[in-house]
N, CA, C and O atoms as a DFTB+ gen file, in Angstrom:
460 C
 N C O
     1  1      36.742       4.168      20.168
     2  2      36.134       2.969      20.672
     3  2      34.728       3.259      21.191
     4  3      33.788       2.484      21.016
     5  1      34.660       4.187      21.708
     6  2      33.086       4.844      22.677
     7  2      32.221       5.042      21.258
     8  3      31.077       4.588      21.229
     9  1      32.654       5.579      20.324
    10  2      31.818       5.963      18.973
    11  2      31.340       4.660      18.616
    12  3      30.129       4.579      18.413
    13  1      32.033       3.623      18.496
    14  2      31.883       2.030      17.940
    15  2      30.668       1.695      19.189
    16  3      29.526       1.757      18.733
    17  1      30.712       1.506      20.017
    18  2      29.824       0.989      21.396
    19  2      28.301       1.729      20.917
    20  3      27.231       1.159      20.706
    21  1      28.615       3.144      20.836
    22  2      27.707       3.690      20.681
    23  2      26.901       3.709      19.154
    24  3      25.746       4.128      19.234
    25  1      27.394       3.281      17.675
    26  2      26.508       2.929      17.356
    27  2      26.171       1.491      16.793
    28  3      25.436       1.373      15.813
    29  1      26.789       0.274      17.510
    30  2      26.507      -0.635      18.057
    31  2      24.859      -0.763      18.795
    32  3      23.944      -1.451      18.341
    33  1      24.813      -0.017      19.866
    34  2      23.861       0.087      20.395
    35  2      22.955       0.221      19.689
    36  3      22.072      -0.628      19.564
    37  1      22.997       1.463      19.001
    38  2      21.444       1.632      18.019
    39  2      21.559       0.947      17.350
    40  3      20.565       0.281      17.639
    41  1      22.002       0.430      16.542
    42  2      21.672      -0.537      15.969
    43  2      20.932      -1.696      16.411
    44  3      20.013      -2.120      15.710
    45  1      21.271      -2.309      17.619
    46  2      20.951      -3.227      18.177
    47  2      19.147      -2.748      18.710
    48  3      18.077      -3.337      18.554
    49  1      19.426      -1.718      19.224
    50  2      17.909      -0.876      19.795
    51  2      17.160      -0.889      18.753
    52  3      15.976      -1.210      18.858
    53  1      17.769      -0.508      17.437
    54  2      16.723       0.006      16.370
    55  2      16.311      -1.272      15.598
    56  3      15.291      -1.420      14.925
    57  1      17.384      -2.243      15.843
    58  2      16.493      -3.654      15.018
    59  2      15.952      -4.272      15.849
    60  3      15.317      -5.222      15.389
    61  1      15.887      -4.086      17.595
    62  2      14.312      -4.863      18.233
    63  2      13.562      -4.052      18.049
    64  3      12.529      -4.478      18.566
    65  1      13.319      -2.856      17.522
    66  2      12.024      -1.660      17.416
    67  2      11.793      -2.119      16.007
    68  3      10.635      -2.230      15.603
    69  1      12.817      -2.394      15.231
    70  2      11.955      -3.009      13.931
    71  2      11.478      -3.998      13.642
    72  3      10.626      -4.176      12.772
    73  1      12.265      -5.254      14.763
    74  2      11.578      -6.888      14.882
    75  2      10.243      -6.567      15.249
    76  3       9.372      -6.738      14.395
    77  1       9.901      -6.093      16.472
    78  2       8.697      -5.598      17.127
    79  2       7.754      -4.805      16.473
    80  3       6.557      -5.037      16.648
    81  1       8.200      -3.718      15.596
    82  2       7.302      -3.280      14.462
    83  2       6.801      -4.222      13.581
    84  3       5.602      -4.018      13.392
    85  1       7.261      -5.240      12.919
    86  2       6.402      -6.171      11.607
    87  2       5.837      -6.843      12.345
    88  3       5.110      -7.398      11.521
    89  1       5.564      -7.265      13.269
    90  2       4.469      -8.134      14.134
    91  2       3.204      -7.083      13.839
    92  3       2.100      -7.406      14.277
    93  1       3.296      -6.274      13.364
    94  2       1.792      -5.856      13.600
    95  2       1.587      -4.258      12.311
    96  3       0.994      -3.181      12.259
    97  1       2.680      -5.229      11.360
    98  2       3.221      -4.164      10.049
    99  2       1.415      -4.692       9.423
   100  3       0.730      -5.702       9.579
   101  1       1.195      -3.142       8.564
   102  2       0.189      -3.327       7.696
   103  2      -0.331      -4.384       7.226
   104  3       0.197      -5.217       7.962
   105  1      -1.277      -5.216       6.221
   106  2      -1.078      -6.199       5.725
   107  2      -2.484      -6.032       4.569
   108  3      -2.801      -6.749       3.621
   109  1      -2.929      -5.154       4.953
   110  2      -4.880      -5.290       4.630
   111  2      -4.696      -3.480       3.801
   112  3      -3.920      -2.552       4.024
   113  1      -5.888      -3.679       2.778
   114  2      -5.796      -2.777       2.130
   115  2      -7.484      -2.689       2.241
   116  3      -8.147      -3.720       2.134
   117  1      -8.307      -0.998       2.528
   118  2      -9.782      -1.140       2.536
   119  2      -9.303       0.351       1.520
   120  3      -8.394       1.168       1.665
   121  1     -10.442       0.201       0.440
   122  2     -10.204       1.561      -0.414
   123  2     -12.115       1.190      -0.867
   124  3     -12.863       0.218      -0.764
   125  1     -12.205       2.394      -1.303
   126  2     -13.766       3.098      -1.499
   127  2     -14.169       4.547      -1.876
   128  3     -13.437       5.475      -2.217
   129  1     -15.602       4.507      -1.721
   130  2     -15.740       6.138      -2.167
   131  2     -16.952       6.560      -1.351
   132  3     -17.723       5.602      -1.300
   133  1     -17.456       7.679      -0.652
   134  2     -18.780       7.965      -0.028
   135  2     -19.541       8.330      -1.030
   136  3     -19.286       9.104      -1.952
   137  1     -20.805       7.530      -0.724
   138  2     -21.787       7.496      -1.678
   139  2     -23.037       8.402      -0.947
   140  3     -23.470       8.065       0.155
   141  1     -23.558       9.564      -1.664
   142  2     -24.804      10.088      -1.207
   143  2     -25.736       9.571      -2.137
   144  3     -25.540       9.357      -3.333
   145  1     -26.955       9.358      -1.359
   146  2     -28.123       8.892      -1.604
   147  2     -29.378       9.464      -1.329
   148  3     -29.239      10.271      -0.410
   149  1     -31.139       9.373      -1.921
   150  2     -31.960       9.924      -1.624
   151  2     -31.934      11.204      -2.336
   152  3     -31.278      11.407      -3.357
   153  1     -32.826      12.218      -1.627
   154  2     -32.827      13.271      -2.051
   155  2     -34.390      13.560      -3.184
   156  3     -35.130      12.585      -3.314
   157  1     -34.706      14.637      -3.787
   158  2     -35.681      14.480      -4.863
   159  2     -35.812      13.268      -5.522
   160  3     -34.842      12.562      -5.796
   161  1     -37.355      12.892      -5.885
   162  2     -37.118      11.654      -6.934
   163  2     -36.489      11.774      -8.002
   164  3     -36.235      12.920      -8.375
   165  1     -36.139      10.861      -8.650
   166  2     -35.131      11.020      -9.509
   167  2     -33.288      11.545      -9.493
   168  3     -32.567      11.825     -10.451
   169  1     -32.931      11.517      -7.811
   170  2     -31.670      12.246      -8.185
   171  2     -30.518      11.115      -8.232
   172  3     -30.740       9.933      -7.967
   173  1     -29.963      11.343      -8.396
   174  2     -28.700      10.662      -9.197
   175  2     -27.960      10.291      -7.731
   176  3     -28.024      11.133      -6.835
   177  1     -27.265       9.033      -7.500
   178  2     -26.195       9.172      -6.167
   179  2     -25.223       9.990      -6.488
   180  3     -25.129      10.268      -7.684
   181  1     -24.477      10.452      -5.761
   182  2     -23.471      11.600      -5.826
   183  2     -22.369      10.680      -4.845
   184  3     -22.503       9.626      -4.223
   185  1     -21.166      11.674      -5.046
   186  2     -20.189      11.506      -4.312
   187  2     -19.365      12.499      -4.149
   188  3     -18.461      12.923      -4.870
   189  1     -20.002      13.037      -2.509
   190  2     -19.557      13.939      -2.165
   191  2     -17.699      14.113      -1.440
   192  3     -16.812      13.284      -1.239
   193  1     -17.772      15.264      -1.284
   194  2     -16.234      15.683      -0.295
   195  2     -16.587      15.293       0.942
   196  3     -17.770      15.345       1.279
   197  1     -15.317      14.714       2.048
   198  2     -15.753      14.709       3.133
   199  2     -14.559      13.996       3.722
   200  3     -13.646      13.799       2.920
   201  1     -14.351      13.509       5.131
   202  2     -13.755      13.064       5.591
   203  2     -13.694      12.049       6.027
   204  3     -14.635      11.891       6.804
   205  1     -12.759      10.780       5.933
   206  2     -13.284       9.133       6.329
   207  2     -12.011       9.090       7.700
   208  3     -10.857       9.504       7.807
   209  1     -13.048       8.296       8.661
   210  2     -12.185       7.648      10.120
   211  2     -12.310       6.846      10.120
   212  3     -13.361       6.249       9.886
   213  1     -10.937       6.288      10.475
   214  2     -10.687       4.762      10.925
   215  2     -10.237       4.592      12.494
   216  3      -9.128       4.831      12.970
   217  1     -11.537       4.059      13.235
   218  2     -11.098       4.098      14.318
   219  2     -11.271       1.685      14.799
   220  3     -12.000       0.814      14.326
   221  1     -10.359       1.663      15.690
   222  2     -10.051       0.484      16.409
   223  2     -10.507       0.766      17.479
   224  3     -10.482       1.924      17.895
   225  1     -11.167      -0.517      18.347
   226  2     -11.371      -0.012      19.589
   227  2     -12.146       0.638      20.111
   228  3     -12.651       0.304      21.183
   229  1     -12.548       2.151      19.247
   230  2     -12.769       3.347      20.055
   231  2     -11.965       4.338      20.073
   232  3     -12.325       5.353      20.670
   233  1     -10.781       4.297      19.478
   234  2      -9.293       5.117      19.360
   235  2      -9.150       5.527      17.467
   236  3      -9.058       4.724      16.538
   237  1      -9.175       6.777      17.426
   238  2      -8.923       6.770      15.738
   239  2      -7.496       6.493      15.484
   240  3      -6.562       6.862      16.196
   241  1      -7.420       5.763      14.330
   242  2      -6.055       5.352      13.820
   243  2      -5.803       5.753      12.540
   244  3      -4.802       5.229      12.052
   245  1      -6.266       6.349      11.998
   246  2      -6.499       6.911      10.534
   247  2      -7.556       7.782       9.937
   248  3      -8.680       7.289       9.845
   249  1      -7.395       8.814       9.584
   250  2      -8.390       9.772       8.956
   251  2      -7.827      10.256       7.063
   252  3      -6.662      10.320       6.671
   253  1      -9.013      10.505       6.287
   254  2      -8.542      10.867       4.834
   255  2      -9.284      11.534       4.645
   256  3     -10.444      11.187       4.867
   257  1      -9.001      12.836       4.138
   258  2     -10.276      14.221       3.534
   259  2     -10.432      13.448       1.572
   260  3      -9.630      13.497       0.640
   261  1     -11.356      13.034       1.643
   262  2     -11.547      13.066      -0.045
   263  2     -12.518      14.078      -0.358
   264  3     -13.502      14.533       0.226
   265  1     -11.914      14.306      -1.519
   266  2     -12.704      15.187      -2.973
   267  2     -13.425      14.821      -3.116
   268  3     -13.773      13.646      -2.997
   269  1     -14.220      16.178      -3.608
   270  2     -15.660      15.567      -4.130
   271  2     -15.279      14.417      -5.627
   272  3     -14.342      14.514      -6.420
   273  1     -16.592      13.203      -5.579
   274  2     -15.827      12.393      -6.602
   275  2     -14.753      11.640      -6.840
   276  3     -14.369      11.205      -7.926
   277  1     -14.046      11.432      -5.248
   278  2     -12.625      10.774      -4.996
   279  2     -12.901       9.646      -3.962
   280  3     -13.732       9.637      -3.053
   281  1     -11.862       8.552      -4.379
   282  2     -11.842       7.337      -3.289
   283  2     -10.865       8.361      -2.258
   284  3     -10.374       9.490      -2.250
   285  1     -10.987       6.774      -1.171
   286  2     -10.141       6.837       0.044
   287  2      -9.315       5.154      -0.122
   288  3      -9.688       4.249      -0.869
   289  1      -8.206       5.136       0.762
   290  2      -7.659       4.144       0.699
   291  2      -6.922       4.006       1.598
   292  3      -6.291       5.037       1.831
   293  1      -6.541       2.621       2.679
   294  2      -6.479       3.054       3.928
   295  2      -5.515       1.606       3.793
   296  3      -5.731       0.823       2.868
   297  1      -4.464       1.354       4.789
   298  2      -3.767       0.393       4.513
   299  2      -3.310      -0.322       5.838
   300  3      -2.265       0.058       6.367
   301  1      -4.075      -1.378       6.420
   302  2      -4.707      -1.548       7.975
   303  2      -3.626      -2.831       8.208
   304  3      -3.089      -3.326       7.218
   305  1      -3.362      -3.292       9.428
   306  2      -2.969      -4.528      10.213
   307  2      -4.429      -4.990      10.220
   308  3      -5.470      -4.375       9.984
   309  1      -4.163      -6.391      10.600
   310  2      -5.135      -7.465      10.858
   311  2      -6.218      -7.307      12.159
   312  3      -5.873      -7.577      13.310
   313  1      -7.295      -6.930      11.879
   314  2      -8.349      -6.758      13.285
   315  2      -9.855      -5.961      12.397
   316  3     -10.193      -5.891      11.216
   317  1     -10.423      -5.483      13.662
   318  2     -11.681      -5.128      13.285
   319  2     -11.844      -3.498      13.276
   320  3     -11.602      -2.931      14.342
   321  1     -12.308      -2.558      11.948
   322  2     -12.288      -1.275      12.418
   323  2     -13.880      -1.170      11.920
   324  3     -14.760      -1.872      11.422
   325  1     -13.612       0.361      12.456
   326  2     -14.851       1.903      12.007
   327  2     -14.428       2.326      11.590
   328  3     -13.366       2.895      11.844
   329  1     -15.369       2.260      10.203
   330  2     -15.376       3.427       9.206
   331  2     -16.154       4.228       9.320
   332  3     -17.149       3.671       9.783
   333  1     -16.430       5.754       9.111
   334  2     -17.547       6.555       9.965
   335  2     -16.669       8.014       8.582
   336  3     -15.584       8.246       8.048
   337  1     -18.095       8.577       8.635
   338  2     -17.744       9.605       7.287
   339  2     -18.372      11.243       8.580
   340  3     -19.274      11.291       9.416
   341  1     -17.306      12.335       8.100
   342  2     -17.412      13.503       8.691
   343  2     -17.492      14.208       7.757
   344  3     -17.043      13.922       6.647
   345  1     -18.225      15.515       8.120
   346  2     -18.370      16.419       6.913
   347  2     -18.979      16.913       5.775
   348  3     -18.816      17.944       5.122
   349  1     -20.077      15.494       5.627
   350  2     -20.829      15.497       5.113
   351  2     -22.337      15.813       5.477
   352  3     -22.842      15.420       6.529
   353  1     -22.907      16.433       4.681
   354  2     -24.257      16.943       5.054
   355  2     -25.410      15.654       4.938
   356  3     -25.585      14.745       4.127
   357  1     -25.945      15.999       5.935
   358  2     -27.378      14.416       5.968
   359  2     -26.305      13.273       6.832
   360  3     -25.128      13.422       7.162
   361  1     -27.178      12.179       7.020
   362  2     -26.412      11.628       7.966
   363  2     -25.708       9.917       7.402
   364  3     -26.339       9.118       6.709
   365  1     -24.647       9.761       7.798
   366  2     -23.514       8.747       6.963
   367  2     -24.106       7.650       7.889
   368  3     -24.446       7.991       9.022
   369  1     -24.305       5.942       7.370
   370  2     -23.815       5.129       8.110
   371  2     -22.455       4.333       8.397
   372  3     -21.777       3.873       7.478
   373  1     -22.104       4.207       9.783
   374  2     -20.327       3.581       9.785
   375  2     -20.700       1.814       9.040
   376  3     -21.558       0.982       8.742
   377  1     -19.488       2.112       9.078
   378  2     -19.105       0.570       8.400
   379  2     -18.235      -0.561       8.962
   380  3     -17.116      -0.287       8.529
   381  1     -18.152      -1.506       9.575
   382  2     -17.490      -2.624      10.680
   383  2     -16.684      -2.971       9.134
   384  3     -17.258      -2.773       8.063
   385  1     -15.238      -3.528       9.235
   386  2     -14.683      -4.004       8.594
   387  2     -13.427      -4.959       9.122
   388  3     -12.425      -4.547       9.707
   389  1     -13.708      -6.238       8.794
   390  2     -12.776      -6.859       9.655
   391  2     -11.343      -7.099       8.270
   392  3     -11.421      -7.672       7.183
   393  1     -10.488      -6.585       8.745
   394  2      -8.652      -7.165       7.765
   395  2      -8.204      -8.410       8.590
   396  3      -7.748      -8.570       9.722
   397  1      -8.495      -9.138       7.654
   398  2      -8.229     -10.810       7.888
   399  2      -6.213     -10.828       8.084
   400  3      -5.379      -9.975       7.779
   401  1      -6.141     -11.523       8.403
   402  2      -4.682     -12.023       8.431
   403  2      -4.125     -12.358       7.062
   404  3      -4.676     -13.252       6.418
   405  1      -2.844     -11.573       6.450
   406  2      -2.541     -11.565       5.652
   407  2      -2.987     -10.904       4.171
   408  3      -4.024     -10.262       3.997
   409  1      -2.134     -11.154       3.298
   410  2      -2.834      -9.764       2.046
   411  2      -4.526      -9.845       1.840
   412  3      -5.324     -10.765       1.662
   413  1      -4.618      -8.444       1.957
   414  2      -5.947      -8.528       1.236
   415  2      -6.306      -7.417       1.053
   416  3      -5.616      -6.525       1.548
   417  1      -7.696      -7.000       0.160
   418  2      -8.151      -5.260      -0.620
   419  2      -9.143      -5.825      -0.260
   420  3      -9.232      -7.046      -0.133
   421  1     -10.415      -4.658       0.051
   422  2     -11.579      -4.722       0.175
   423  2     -12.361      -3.778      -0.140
   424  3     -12.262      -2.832       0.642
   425  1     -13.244      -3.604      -1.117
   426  2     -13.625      -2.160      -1.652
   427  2     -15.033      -2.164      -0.931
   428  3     -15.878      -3.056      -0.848
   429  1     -15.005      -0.802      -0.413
   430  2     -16.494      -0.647       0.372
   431  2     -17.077       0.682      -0.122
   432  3     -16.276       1.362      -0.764
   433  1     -18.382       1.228       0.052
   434  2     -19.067       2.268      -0.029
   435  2     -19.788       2.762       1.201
   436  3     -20.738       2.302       1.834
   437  1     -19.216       3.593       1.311
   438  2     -19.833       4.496       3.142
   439  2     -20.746       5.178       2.374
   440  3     -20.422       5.852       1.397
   441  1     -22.328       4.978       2.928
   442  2     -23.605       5.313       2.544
   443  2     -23.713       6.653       3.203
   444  3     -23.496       6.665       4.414
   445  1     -24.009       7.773       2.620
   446  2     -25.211       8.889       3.872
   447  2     -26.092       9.368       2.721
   448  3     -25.942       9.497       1.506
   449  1     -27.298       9.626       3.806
   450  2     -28.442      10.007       2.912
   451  2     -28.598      11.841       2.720
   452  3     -28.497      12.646       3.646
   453  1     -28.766      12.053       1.804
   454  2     -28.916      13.599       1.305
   455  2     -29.878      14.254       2.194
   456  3     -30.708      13.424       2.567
   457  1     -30.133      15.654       2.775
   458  2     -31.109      16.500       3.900
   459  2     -31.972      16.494       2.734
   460  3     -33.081      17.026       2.784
């Protein structure tokens, strides 16, 4: 009978932790690639290796190391983030991206300029 009570309980615990989880389940999709720029006349944009943050707030909530030549793809709840590129040589600008309420993809390019 104590075995039955007991996983009764979790159950009960683990489906308000999962009611309470989809209130604020994923919904928004941001995918892209870092684009380098500048450099000698004539050079080609590149797309380097490096690291992309996703921070809310002020708080990071997501980080992705891409390959040289590789997207990132990031799969957000509804609000406003920073995108901000590490690792890369010369200096990146961040990117404000707001995930609207409900499905959506948004393809962006995080800029930094070549030393």
């Amino acid at each position: 009978m104590a075995t039955v009570r007991v996983s009764l309980t979790a159950v009960l615990v683990l489906s308000g932790c999962a009611g309470h989880g989809s209130a604020s389940a994923p919904n928004g999709a941001v995918h892209g690639a870092i684009v380098q720029v500048g450099g000698p006349a004539g050079a080609e944009p590149g797309h380097p290796a490096g690291t992309v943050v996703v921070t809310r707030g002020g708080f990071p909530v997501a980080r992705q190391q891409v390959a040289e030549g590789g997207e990132f793809r990031f799969t957000l709840s509804a609000g406003t983030y920073r995108l901000t590129v590490q690792d890369v040589d010369g200096g990146c600008t961040p990117a404000a991206v707001n995930v609207p309420d409900g499905a959506s993809d948004q393809a962006i390019e995080l800029t930094c300029q070549r030393k």
